[in-house]
C-alpha positions as a LaTeX table, in Angstrom:
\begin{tabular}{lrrr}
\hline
Residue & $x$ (\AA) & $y$ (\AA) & $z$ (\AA) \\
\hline
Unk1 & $-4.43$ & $-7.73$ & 6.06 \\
Unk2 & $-1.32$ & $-6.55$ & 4.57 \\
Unk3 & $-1.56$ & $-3.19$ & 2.41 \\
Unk4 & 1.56 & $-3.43$ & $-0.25$ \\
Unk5 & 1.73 & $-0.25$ & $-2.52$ \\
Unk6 & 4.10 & $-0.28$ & $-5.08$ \\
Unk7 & 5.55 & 3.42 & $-6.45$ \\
Unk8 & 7.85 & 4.04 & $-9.67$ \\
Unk9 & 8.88 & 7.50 & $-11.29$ \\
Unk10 & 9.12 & 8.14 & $-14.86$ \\
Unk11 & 11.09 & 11.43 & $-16.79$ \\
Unk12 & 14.34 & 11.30 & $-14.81$ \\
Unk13 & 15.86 & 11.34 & $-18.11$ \\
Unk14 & 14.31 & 14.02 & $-20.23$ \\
Unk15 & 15.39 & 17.34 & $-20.60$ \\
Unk16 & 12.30 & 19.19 & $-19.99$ \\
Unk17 & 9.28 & 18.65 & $-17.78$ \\
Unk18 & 8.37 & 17.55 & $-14.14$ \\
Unk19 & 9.24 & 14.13 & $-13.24$ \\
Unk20 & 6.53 & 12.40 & $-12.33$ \\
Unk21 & 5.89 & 9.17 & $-9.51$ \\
Unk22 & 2.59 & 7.11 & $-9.17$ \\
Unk23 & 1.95 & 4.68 & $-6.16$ \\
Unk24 & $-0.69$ & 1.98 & $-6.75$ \\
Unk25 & $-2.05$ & $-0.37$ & $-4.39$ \\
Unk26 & $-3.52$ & $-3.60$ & $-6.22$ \\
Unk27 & $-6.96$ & $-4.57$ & $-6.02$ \\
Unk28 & $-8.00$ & $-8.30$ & $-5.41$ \\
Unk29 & $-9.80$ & $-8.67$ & $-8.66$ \\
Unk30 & $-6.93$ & $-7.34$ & $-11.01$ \\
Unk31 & $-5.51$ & $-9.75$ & $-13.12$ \\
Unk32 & $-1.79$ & $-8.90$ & $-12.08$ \\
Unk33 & $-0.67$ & $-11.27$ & $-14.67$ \\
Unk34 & $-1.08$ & $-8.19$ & $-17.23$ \\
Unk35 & 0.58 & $-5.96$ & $-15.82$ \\
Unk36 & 4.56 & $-5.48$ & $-17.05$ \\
Unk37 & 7.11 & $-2.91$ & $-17.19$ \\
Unk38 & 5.91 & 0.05 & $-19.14$ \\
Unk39 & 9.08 & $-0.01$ & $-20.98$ \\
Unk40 & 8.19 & $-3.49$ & $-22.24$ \\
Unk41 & 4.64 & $-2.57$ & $-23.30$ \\
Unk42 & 3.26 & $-0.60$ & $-26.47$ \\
Unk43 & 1.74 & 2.90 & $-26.05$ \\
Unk44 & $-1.50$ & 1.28 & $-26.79$ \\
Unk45 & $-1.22$ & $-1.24$ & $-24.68$ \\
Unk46 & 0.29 & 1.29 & $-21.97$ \\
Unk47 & $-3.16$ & 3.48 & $-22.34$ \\
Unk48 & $-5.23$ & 0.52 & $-22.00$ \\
Unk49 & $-3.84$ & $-0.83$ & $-19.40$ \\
Unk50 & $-3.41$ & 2.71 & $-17.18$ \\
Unk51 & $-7.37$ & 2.70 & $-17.72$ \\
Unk52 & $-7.58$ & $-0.78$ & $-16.38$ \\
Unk53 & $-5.15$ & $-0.40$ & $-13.07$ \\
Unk54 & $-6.94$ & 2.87 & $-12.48$ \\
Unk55 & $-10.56$ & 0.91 & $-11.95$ \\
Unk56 & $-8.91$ & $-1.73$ & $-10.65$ \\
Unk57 & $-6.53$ & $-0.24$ & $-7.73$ \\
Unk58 & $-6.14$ & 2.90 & $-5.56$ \\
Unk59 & $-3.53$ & 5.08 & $-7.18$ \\
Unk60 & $-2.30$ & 8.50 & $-6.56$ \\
Unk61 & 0.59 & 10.91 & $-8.62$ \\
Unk62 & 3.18 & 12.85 & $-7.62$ \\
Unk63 & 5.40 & 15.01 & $-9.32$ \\
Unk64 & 8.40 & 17.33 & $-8.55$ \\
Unk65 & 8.52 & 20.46 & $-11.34$ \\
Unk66 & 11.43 & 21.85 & $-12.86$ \\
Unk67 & 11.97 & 24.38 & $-10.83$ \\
Unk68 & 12.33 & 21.53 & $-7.89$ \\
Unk69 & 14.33 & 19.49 & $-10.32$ \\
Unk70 & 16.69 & 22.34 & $-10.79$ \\
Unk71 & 16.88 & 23.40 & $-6.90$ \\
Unk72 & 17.62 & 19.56 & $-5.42$ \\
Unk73 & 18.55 & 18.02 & $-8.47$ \\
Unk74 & 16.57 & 15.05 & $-10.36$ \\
Unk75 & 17.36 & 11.99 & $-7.71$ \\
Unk76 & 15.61 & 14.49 & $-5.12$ \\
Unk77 & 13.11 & 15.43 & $-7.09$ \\
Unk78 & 12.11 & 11.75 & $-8.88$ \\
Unk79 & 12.03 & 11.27 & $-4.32$ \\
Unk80 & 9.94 & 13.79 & $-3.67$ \\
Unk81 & 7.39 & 12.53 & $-6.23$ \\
Unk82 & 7.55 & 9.37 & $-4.55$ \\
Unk83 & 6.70 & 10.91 & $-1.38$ \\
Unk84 & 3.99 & 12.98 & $-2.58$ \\
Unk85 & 2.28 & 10.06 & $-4.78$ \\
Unk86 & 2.70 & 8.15 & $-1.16$ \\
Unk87 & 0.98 & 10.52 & 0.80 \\
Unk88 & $-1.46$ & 11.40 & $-1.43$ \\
Unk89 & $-3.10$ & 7.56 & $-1.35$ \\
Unk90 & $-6.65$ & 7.53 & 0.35 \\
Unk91 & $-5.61$ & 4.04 & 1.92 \\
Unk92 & $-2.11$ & 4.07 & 3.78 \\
Unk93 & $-0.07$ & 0.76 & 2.78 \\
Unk94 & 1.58 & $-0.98$ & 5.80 \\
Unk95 & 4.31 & $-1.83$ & 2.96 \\
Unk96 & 5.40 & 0.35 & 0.32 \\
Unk97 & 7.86 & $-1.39$ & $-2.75$ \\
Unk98 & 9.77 & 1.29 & $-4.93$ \\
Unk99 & 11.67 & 0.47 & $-7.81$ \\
Unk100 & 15.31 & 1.24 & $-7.42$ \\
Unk101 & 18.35 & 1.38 & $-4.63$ \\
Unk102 & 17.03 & 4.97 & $-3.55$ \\
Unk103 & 14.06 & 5.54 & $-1.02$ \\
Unk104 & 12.54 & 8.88 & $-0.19$ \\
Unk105 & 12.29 & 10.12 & 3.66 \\
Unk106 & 8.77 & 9.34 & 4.81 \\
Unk107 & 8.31 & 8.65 & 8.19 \\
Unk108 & 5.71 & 6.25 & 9.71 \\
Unk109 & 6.00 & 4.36 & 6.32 \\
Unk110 & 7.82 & 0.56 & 5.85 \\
Unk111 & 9.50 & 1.36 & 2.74 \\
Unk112 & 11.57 & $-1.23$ & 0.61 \\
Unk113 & 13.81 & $-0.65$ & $-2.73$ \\
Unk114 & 13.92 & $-3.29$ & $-5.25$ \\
Unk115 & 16.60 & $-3.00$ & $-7.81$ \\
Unk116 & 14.04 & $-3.37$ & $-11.44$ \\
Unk117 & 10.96 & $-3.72$ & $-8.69$ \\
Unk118 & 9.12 & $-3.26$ & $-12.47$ \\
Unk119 & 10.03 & $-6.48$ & $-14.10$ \\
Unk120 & 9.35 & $-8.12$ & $-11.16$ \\
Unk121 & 6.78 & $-6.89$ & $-8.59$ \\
Unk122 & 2.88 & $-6.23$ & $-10.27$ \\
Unk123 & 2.00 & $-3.77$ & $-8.14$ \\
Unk124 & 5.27 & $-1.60$ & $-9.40$ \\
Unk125 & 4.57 & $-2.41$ & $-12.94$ \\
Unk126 & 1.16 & $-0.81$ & $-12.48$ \\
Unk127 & 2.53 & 2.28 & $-10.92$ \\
Unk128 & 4.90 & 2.52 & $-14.07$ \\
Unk129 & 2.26 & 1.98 & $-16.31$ \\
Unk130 & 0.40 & 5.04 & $-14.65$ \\
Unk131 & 3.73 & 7.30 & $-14.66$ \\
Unk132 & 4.48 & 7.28 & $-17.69$ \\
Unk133 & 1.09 & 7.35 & $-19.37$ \\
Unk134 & 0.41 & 10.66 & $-17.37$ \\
Unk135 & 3.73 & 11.92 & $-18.43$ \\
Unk136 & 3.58 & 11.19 & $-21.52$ \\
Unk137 & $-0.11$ & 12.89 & $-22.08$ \\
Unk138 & 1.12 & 16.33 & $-20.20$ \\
Unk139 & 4.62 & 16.10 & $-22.42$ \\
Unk140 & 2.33 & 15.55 & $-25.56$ \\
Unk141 & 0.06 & 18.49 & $-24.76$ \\
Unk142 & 2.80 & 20.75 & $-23.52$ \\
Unk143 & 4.23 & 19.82 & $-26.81$ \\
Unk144 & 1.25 & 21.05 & $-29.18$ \\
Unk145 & 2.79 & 24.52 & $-27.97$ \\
Unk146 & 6.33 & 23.79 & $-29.14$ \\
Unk147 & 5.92 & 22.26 & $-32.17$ \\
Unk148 & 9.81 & 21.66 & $-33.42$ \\
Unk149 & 10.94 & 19.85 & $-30.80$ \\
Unk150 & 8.39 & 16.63 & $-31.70$ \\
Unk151 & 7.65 & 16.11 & $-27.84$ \\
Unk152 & 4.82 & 13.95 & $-29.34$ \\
Unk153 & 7.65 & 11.40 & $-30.03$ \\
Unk154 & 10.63 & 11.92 & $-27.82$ \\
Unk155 & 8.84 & 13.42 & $-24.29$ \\
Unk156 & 11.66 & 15.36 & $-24.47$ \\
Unk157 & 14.38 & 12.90 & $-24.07$ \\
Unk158 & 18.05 & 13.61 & $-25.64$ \\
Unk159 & 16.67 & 12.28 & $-29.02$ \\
Unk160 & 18.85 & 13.24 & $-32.28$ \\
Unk161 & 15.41 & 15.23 & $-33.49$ \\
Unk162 & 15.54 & 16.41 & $-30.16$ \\
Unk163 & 19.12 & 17.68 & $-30.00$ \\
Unk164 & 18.93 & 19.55 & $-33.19$ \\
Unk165 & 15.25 & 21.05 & $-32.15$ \\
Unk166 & 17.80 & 22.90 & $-29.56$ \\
Unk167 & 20.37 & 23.69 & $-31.47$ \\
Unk168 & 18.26 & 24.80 & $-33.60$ \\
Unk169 & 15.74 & 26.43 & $-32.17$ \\
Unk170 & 17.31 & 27.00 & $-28.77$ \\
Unk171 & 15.67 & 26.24 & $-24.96$ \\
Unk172 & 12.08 & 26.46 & $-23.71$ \\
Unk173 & 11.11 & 27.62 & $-20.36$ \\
Unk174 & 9.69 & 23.70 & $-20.03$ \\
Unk175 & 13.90 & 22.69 & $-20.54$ \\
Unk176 & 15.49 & 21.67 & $-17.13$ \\
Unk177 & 18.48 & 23.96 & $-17.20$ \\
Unk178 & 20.61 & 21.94 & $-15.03$ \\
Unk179 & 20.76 & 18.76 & $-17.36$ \\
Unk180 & 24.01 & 18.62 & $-19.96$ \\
Unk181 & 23.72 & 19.64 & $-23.24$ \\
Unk182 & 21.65 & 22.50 & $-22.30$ \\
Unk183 & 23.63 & 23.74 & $-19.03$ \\
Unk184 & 26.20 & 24.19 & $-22.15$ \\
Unk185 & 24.09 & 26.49 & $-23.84$ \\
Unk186 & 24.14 & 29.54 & $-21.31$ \\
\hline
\end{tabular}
């Protein structure tokens, strides 16, 4: 029987924070019909649904940290999270679908891009789904910390409210220094 795992990254974009990767290989008895591009979805319905891939798949994370981010730069590290969410799956897929042109070096693995793999493959849309619902929970706690910058609402993308948090408040060790405006700000 063919094993398919399907792996997505979420955070390239934000300034601050680890980027984060989940692989997810679909149960039998998921309805796959549910599952979408977490883009596409509410944060409600994002939660929910994380809950219900989670008992309904075997999943693993991966992230790369700033420091990594900083070091090989973000395509790297959103790679590297792929790998390690890969490798960290108790069952080893004999096909592994990852949104996107890019894949990451992992050898002994059958690895395929698909350009928007999470509009269009399930098993991608769940590993979205789990992405950014992780991210978004560490971003939101992290943020509880930093208060200005509203990381509750922006998970520290370029936002306006973001933008003027830094200017006005200037950079957090959490900020990826690497990543324009705030490479400006040294």
């Amino acid at each position: 029987m063919k094993i398919i795992a399907g792996v997505d990254e979420v955070g390239r974009g934000s300034l601050i924070g680890p980027v984060y990767a989940a692989a997810v290989i679909l149960k039998k008895s998921i309805n796959r019909k549910l599952l979408k591009d977490s883009k596409s979805l509410s944060k409600t319905q994002r939660k929910i649904l994380a809950k219900y891939i989670k008992k309904n798949s075997i999943w693993a994370l991966g992230k790369a940290s700033v420091k990594e981010i900083e070091k090989i730069n973000i395509l790297n590290a959103s790679l590297l999270a792929m790998k390690r969410a890969i490798k960290k799956l108790k069952k080893k897929p004999s096909l592994v679908l990852i949104d996107g042109n890019k894949l990451p070096e992992i050898k002994n693995y059958k690895l395929k891009s698909i350009i928007k793999g999470d509009q269009k493959m399930p098993s991608i849309s769940a590993a979205s789904i789990i992405a950014k619902v992780t991210r978004d929970k560490i971003i939101t706690n992290l943020g509880k910390n930093f208060k200005g910058y509203y990381w509750n609402q922006n998970y520290g993308y370029g936002t306006k409210q973001h933008l003027k948090a830094i200017r006005n408040l200037g950079i957090t060790t959490h900020h990826r220094k690497t990543f324009s405006p705030i490479n400006k700000k040294k």
